[in-house]
VMD Tcl script that builds the backbone (N, CA, C; Angstrom):
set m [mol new atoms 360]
animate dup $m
set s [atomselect $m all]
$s set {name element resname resid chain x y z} {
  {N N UNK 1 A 0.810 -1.200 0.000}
  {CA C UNK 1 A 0.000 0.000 0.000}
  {C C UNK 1 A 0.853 1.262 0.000}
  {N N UNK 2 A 2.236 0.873 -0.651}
  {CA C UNK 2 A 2.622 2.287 -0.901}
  {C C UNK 2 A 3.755 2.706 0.175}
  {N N UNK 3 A 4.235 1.271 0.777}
  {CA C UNK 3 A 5.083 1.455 2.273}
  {C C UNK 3 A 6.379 0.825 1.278}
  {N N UNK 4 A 7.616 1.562 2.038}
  {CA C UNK 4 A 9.088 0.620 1.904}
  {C C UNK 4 A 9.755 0.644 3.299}
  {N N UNK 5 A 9.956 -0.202 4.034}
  {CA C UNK 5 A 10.689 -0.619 5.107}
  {C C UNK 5 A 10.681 0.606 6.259}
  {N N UNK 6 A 8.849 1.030 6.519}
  {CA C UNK 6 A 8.315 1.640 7.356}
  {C C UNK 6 A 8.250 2.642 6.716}
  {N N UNK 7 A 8.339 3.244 5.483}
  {CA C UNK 7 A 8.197 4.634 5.168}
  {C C UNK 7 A 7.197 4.632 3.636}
  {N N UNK 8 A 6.330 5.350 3.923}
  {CA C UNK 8 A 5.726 6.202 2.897}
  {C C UNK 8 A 6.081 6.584 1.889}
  {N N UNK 9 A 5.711 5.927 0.641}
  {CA C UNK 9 A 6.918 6.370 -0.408}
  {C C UNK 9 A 5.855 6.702 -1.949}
  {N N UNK 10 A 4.701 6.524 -1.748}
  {CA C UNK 10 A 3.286 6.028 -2.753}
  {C C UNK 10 A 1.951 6.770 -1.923}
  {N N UNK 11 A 0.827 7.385 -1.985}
  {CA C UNK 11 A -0.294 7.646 -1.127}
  {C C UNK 11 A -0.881 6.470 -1.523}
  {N N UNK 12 A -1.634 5.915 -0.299}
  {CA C UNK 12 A -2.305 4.487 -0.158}
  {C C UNK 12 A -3.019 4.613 -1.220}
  {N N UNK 13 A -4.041 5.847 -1.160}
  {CA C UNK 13 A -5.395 6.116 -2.114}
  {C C UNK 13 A -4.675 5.242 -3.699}
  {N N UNK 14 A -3.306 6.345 -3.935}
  {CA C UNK 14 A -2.943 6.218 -5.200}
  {C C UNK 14 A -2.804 4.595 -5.614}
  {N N UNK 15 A -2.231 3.897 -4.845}
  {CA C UNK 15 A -1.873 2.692 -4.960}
  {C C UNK 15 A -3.162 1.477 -5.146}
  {N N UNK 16 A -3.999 2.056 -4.166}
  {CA C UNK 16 A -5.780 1.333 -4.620}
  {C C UNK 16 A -6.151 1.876 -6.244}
  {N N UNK 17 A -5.857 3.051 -6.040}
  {CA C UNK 17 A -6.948 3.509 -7.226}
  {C C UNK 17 A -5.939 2.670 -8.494}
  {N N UNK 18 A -4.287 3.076 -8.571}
  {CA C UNK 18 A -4.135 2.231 -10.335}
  {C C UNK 18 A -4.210 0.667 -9.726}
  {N N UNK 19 A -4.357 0.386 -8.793}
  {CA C UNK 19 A -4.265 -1.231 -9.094}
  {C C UNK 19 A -5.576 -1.575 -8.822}
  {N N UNK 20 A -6.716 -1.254 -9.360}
  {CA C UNK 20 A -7.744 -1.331 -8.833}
  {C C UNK 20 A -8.195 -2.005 -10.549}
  {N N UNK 21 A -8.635 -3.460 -10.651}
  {CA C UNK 21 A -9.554 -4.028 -11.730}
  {C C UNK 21 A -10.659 -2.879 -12.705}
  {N N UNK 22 A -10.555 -2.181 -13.626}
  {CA C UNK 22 A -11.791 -1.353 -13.974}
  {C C UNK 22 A -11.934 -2.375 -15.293}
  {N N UNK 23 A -11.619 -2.950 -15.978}
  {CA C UNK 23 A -11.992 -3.563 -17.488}
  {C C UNK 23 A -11.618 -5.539 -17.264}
  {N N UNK 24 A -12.269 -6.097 -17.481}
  {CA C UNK 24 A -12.081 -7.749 -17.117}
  {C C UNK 24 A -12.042 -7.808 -18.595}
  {N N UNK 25 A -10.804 -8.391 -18.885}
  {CA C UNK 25 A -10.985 -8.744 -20.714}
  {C C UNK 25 A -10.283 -10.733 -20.368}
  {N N UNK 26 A -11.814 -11.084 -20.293}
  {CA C UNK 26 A -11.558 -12.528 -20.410}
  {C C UNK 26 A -10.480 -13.231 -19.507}
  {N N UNK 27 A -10.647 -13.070 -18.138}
  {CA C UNK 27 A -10.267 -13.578 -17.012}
  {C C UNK 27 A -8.538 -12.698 -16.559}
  {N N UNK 28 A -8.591 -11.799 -17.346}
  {CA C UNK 28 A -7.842 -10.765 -16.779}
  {C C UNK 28 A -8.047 -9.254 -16.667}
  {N N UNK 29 A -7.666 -8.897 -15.733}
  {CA C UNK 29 A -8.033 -7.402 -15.769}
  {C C UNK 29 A -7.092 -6.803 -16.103}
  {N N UNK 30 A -7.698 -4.923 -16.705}
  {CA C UNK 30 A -7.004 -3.977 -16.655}
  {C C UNK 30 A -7.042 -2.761 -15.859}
  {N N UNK 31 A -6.454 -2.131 -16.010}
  {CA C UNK 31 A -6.763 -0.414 -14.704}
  {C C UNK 31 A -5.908 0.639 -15.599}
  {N N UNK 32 A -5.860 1.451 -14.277}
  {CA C UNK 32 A -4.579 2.618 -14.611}
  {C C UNK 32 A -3.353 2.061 -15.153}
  {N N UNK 33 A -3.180 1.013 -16.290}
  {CA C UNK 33 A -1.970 0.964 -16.790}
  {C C UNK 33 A -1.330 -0.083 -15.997}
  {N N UNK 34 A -1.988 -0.821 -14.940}
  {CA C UNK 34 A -1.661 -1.939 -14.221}
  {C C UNK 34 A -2.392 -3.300 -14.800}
  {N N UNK 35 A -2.419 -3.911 -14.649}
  {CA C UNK 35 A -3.084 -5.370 -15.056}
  {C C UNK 35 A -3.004 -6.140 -13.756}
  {N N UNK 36 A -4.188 -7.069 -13.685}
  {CA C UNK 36 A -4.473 -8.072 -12.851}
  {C C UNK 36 A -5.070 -9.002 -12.902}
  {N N UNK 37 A -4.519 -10.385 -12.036}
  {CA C UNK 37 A -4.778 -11.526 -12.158}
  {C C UNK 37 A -4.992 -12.075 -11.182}
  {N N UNK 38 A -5.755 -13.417 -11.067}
  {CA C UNK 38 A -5.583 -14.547 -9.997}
  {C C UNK 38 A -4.701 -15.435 -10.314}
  {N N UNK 39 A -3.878 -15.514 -9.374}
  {CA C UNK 39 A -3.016 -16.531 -9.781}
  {C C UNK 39 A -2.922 -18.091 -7.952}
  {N N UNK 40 A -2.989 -19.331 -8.947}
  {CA C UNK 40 A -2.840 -19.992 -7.847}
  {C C UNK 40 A -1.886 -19.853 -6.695}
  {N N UNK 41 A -2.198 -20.479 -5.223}
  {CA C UNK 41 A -0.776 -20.082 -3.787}
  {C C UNK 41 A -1.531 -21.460 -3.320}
  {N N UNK 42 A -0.891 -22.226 -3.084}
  {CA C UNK 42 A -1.001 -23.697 -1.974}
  {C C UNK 42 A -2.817 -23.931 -2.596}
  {N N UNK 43 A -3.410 -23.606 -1.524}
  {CA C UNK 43 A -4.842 -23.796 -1.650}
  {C C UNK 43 A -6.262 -22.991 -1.626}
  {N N UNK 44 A -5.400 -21.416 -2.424}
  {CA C UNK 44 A -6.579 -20.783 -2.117}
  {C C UNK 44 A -5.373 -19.602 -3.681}
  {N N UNK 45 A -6.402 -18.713 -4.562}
  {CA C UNK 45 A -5.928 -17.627 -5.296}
  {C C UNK 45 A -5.445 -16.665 -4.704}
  {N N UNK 46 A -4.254 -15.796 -5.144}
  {CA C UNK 46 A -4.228 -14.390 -4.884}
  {C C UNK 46 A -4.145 -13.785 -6.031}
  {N N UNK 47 A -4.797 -12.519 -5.689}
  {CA C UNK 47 A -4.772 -11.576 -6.625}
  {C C UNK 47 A -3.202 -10.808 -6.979}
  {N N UNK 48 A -3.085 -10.701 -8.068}
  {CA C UNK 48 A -1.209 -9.939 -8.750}
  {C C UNK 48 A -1.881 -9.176 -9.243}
  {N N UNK 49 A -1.147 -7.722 -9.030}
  {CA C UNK 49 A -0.783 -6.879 -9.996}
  {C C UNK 49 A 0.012 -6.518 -11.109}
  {N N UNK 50 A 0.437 -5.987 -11.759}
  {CA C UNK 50 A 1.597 -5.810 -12.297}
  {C C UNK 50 A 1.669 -4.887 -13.852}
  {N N UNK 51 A 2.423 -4.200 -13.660}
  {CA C UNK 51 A 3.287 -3.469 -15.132}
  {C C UNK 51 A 4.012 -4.152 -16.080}
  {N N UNK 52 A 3.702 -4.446 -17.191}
  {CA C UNK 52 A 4.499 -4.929 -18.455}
  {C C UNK 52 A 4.708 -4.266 -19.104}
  {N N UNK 53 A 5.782 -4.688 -19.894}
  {CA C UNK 53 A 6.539 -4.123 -20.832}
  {C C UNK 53 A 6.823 -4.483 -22.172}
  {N N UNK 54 A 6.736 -4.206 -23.335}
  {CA C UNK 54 A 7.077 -4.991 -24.459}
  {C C UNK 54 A 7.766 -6.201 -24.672}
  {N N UNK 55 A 8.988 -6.217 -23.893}
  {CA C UNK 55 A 9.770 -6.952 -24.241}
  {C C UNK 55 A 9.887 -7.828 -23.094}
  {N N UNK 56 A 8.455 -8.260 -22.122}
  {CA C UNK 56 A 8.740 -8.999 -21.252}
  {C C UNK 56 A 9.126 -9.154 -19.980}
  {N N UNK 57 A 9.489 -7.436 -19.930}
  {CA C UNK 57 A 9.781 -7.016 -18.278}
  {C C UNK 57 A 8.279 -6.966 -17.634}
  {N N UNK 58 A 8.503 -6.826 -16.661}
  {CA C UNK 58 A 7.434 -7.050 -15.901}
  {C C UNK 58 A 7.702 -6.370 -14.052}
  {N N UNK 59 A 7.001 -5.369 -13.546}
  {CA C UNK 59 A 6.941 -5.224 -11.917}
  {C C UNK 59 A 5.502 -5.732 -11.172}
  {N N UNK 60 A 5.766 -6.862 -10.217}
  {CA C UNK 60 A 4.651 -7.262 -10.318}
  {C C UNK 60 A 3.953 -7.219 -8.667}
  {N N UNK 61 A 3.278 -7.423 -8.338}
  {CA C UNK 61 A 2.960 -6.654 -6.612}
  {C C UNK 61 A 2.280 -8.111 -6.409}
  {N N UNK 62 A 1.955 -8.228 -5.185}
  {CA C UNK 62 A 1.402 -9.601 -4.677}
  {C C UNK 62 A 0.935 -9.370 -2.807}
  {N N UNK 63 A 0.262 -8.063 -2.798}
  {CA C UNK 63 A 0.573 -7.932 -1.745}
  {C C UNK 63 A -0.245 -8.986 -0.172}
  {N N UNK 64 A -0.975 -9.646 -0.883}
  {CA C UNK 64 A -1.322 -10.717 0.296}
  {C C UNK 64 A -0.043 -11.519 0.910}
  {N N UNK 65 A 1.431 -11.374 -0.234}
  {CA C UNK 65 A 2.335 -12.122 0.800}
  {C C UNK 65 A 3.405 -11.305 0.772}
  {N N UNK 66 A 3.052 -9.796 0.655}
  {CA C UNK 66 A 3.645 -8.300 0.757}
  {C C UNK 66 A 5.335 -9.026 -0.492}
  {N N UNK 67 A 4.904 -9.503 -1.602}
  {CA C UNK 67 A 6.300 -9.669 -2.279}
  {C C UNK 67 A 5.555 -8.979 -3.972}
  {N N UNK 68 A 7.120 -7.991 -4.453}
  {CA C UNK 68 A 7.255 -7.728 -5.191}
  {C C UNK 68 A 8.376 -8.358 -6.279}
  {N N UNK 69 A 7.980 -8.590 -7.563}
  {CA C UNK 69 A 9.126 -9.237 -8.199}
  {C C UNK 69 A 9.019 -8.087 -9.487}
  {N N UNK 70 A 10.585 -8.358 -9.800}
  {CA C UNK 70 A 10.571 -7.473 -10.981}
  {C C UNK 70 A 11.237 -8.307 -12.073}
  {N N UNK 71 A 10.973 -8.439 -13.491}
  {CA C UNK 71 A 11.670 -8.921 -14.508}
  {C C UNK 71 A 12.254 -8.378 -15.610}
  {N N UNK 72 A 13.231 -8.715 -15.953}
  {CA C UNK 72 A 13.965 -8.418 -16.531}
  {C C UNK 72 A 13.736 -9.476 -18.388}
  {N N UNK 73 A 13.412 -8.164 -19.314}
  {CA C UNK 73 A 13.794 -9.405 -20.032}
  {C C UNK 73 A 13.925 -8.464 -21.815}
  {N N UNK 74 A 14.141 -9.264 -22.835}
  {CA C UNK 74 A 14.467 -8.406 -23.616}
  {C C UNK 74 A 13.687 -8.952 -25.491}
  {N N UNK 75 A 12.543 -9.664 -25.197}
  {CA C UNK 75 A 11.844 -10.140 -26.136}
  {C C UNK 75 A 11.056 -9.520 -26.932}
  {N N UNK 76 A 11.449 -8.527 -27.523}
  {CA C UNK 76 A 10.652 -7.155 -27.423}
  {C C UNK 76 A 10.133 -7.862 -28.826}
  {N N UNK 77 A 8.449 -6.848 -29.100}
  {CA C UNK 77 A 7.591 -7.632 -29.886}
  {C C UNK 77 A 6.668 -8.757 -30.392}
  {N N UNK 78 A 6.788 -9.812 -29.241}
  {CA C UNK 78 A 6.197 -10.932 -29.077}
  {C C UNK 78 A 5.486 -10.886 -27.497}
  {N N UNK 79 A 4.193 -11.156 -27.579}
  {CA C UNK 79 A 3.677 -11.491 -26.572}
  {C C UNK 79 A 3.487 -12.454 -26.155}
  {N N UNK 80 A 4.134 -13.576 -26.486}
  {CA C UNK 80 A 4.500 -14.850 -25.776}
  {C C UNK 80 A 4.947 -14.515 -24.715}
  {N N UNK 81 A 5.881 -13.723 -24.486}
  {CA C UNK 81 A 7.065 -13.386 -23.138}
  {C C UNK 81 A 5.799 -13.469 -22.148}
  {N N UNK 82 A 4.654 -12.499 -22.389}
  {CA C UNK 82 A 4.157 -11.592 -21.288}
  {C C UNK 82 A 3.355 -12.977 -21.301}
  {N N UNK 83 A 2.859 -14.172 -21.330}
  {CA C UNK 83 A 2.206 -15.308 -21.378}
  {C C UNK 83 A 3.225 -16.086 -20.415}
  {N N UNK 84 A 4.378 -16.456 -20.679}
  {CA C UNK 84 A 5.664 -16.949 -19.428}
  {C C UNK 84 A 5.520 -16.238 -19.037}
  {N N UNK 85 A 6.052 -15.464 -18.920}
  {CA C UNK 85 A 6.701 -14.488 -17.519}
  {C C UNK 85 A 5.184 -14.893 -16.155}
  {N N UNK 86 A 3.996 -15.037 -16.833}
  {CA C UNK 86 A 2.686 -14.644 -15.873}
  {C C UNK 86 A 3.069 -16.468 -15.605}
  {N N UNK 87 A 3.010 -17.210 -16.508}
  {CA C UNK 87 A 2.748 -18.728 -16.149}
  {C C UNK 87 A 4.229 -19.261 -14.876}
  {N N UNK 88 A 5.306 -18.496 -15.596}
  {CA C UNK 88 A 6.454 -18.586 -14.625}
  {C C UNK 88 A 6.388 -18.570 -13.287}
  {N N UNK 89 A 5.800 -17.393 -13.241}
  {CA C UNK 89 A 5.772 -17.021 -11.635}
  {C C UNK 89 A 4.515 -17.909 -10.971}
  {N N UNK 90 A 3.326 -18.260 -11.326}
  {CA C UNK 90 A 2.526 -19.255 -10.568}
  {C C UNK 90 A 3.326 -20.440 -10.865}
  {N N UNK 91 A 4.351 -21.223 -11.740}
  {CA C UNK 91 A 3.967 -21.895 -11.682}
  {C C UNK 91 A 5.631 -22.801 -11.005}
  {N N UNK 92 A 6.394 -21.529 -10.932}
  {CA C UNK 92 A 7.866 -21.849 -10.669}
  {C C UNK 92 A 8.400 -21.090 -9.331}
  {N N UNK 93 A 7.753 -19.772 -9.423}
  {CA C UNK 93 A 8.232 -19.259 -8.285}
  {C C UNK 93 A 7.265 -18.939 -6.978}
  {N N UNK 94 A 5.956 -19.076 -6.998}
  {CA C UNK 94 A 5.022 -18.867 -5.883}
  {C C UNK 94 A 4.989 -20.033 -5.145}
  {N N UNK 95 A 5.126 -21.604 -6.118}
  {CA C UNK 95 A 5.203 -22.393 -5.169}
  {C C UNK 95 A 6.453 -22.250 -4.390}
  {N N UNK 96 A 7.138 -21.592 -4.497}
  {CA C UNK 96 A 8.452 -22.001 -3.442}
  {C C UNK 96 A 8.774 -20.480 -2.797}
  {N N UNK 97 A 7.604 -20.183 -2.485}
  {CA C UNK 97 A 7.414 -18.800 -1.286}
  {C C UNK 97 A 6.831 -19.764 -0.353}
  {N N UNK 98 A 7.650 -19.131 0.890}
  {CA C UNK 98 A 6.620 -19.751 2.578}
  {C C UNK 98 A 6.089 -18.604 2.901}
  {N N UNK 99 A 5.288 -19.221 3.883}
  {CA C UNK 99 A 4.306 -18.395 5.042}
  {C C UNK 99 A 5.148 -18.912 6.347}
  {N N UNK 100 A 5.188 -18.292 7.156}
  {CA C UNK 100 A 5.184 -18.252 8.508}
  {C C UNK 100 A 4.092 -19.302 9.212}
  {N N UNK 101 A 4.896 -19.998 9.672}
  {CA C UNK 101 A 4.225 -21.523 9.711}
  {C C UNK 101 A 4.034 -22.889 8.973}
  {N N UNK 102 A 4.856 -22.615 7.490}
  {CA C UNK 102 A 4.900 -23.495 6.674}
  {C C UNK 102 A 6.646 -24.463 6.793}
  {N N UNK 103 A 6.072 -26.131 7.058}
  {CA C UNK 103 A 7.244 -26.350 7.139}
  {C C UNK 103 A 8.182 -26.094 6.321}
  {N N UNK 104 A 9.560 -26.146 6.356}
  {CA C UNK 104 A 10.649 -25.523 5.545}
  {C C UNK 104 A 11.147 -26.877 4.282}
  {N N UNK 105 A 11.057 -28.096 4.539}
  {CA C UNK 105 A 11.235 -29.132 3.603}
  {C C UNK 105 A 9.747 -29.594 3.657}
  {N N UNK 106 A 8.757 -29.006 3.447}
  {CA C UNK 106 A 7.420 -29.152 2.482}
  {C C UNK 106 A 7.830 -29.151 1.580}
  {N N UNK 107 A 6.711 -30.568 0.697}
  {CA C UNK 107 A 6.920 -29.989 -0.853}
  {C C UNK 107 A 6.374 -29.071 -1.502}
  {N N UNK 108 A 7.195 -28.875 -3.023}
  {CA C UNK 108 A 6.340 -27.672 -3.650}
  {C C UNK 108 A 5.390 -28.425 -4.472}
  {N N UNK 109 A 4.341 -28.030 -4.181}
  {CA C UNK 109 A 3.453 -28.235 -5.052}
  {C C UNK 109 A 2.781 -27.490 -6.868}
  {N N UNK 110 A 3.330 -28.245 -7.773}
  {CA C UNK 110 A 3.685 -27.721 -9.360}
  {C C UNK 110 A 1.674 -27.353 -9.704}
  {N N UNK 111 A 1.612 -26.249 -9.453}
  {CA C UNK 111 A 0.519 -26.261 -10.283}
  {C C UNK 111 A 0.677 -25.997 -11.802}
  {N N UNK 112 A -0.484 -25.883 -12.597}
  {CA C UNK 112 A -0.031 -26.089 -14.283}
  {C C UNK 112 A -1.039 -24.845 -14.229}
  {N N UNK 113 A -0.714 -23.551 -13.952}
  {CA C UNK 113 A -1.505 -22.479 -14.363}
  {C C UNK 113 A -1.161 -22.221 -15.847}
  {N N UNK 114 A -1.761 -21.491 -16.571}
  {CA C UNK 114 A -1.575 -20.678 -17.609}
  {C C UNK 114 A -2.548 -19.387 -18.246}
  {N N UNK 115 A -2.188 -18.655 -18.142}
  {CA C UNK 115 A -2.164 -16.927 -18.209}
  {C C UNK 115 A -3.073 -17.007 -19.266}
  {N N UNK 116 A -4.605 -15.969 -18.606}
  {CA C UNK 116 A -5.282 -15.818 -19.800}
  {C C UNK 116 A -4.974 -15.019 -20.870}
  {N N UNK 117 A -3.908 -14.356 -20.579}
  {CA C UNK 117 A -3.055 -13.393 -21.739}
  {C C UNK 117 A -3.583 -13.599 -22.890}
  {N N UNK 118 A -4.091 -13.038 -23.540}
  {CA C UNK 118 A -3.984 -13.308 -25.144}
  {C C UNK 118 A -4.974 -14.614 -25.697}
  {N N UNK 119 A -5.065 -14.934 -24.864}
  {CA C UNK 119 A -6.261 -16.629 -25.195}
  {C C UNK 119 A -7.582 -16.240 -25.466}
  {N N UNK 120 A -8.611 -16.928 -26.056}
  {CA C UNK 120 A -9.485 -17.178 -26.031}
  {C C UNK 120 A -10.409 -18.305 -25.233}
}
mol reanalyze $m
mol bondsrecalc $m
mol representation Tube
mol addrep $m
């Protein structure tokens, strides 16, 4: 909500209002120039935000487990990238985020998400 390591750096308002769903285009949303998704976590969805970029970069917010990821990438012109990059992260890197209380050699559990990006 606009915090970095106790400080104010974003107004909350601002941070609701662009990441806020206004257009659902076929199981994804858009806003102020943000995009959003559900993406699978263990046994229940969270909602992502995130900024893309042509070529596959990506800043992406997740704040039910307060983590931000940023990508780096250089595929410029193909929207395949922005199709990985979304399937990547449910499906490579969320499983292997803990919670506080989750044992530490649990397994990860592989879900097979894939990004309504661009699909029909």
């Amino acid at each position: 909500e606009g915090m970095w390591q106790g400080r104010r750096i974003l107004d909350r308002d601002f941070v609701r209002r662009v990441s806020a769903p206004l257009h659902d285009l076929s199981g994804i949303q858009y806003g102020f120039l943000w995009w959003s998704l559900e993406m699978p976590y263990k046994n229940r969805t969270l909602r992502a935000y995130f900024a893309n970029g042509n070529g596959g970069q990506a800043v992406m917010v997740l704040p039910e487990l307060d983590l931000v990821l940023t990508i780096f990438a250089g595929n410029y012109g193909d929207r395949v990238s922005t199709e990985l990059q979304q399937d990547f992260v449910a499906n490579y890197i969320l499983p292997a985020v803990r919670e506080d209380g989750d044992r530490a050699g649990a397994p990860i559990a592989q879900p097979n998400f894939r990004s309504p990006y661009g699909r029909k």
